[in-house]
C-alpha positions in Angstrom: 2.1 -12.7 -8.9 5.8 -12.9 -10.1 8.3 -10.4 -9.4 10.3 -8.5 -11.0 13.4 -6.5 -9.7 14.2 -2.9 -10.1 17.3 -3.5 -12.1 14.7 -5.3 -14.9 12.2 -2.4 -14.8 14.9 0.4 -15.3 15.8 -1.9 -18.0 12.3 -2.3 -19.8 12.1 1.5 -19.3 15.5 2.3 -20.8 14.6 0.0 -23.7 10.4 0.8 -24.1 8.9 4.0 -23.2 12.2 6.0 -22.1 14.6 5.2 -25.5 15.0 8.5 -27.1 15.8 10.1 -22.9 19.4 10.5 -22.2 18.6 9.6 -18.4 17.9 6.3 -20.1 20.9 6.1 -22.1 19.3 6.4 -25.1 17.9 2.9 -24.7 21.0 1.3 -23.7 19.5 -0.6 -21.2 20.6 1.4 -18.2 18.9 4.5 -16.7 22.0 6.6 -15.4 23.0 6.5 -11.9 21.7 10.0 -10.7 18.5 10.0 -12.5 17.8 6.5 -10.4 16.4 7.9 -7.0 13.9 10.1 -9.1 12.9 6.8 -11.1 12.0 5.1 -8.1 10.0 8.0 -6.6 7.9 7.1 -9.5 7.9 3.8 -9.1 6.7 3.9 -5.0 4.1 6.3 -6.8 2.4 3.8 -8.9 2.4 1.0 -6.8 1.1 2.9 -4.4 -1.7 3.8 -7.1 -1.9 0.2 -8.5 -2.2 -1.2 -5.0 -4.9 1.5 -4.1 -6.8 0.8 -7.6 -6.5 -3.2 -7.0 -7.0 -5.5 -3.8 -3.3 -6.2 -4.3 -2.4 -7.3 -0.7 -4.0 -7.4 2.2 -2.8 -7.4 5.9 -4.1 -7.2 9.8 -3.2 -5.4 13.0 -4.4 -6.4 16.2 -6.0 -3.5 18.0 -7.3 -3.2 21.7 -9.4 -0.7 22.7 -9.1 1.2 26.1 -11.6 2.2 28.1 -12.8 6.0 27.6 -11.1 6.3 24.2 -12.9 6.0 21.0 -10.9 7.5 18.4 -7.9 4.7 17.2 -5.1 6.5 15.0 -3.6 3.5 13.1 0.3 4.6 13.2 3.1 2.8 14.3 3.4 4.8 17.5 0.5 3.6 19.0 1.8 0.1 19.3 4.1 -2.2 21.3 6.6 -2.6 18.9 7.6 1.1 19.0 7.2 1.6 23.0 10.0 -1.7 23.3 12.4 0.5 21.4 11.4 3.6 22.4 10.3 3.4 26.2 9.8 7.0 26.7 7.6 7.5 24.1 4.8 9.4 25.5 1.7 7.4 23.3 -1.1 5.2 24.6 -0.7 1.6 23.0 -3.3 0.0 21.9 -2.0 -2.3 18.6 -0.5 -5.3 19.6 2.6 -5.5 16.7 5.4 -6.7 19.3 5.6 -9.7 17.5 4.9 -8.1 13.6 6.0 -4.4 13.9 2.7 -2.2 11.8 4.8 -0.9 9.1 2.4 1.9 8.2 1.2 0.2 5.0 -2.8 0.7 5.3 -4.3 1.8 2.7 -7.8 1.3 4.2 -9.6 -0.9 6.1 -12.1 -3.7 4.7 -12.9 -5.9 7.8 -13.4 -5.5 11.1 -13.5 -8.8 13.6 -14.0 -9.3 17.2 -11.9 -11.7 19.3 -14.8 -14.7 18.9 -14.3 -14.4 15.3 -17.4 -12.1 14.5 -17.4 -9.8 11.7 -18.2 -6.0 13.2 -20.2 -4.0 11.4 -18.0 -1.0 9.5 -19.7 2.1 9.0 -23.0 1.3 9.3 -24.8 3.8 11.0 -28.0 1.7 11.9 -26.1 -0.4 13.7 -25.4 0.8 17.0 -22.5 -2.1 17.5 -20.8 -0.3 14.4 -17.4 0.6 14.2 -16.1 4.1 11.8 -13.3 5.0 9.5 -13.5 8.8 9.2 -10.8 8.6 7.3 -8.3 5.6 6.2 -6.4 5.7 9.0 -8.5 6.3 11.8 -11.0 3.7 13.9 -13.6 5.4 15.7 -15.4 2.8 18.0 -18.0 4.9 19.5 -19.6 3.0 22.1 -18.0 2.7 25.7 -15.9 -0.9 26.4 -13.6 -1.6 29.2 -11.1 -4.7 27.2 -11.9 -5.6 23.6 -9.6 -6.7 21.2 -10.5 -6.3 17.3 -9.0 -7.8 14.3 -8.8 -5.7 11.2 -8.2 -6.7 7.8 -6.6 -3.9 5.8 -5.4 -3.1 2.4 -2.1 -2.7 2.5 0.9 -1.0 0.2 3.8 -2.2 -1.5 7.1 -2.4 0.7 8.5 1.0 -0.3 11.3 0.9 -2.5 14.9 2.3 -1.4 17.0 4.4 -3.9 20.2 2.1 -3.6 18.5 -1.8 -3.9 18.6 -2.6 -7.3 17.9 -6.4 -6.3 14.7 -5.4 -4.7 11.2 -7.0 -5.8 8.2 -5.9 -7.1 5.3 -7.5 -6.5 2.8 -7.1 -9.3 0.6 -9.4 -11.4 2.2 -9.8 -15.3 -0.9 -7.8 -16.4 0.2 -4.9 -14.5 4.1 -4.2 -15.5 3.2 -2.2 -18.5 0.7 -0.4 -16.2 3.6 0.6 -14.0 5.7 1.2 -17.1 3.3 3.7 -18.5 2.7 5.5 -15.2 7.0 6.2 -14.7 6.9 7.3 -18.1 4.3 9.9 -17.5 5.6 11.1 -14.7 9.2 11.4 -16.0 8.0 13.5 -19.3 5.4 15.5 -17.1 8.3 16.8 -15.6 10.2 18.1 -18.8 9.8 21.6 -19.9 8.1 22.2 -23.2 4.5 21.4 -24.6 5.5 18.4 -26.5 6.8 16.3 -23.1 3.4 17.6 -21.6 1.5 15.6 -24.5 4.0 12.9 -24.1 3.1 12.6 -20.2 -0.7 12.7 -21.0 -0.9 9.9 -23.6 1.2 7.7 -21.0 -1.0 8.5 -17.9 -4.0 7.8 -20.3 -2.2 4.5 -21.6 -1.6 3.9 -17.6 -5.5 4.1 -17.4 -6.5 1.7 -20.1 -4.6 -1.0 -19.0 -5.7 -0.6 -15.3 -9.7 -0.2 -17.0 -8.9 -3.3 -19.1 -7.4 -5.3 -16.3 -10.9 -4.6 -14.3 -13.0 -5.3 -17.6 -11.7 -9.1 -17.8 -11.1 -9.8 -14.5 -7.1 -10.6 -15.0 -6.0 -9.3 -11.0 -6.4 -12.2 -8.5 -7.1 -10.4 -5.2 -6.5 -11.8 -1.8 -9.9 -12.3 -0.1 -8.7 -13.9 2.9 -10.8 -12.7 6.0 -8.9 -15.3 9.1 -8.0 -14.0 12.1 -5.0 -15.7 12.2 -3.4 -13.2 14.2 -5.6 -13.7 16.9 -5.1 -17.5 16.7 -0.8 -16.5 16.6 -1.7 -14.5 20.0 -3.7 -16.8 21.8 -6.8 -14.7 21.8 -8.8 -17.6 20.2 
């Protein structure tokens, strides 16, 4: 997975998909300096996509469970990091980030560990040791413990972009630039008046699918399958 910075995707915009825009410059090279912010809106929106279609990244919290709750919001409130700069903050704490701050990058979870290394079983109904996701970012742990400690593998997004850090990196395998590409171009002419940048939009957003379908079809996106609990090793746990 190489990177490539911002400053080289505005330019493969300016010069590709975006050449006959004047926020491009007319393919100059350059998209202009207002019209950047809105560029990298769209560019935190198909990452965001691409690392929600692919297994892109993948991450782990530490959570431990407290006796009488069962329902686990997965924010970055809930954990030590925020209570340490924030001591008034009037949250239960139950991930254990002091060391790694959660950055509120899950996407969803895959794996669920305990602290002997044991994979728990994620919504599984028939098993009554089975842990929920109701939705992404909520655990439900529906049985009654007084200290447990589980690991949890996530899926995780791209670092969010900032409007002023040209340097920054993108993270995305060289089968998916023209993916990304193709999604910021739809979403730039999709938000021109007239019928014709509405077609325009459409054929990039369906050019944005293809790539991603072909990219499944022969298996060119290396995933990350790693399922260690390191963090529990980093904590002393194990």
């Amino acid at each position: 997975m190489l990177p490539i910075k911002v400053e080289d995707l505005f330019r493969r915009l300016s010069y590709g998909p975006l050449s006959n825009l004047s926020l491009a410059k007319e393919g100059a090279g350059e998209i202009k300096e207002e019209s950047q912010g809105k560029i990298v809106d769209y560019i935190n929106d198909g990452l965001l996509r691409l690392y929600s279609r692919f297994l892109l990244k993948e991450a782990q919290l530490i959570l431990q469970t407290i006796e009488g709750l069962t329902r686990y919001e997965l924010a970055p409130k809930y954990g030590q990091a925020a209570h340490l700069a924030d001591e008034d903050l009037d949250t239960p704490v139950y991930i254990l980030d002091a060391l790694e701050p959660f950055q509120s990058d899950l996407i969803k979870v895959l794996e669920v560990f305990d602290t002997e290394g044991r994979r728990v079983h994620l919504n599984n109904a028939e098993e009554p040791s089975s842990v929920f996701t109701p939705r992404p970012s909520l655990l439900q742990v529906p049985y009654s413990v007084n200290v447990m400690a589980l690991s949890l593998i996530y899926q995780a997004k791209h670092v969010k972009l900032e409007y002023d850090e040209p340097e920054a990196e993108i993270l995305l395998p060289d089968c998916l630039h023209s993916a990304l590409l193709a999604y910021v171009a739809s979403e730039v002419f999709s938000h021109m008046n007239g019928p014709e940048n509405s077609a325009k939009g459409q054929e990039h957003l369906a050019k944005f699918d293809r790539l991603c379908n072909e990219a499944l079809e022969n298996d060119l996106v290396s995933t990350s399958t790693s399922t260690t609990n390191s963090n529990f090793e980093k904590r002393g746990w194990i």
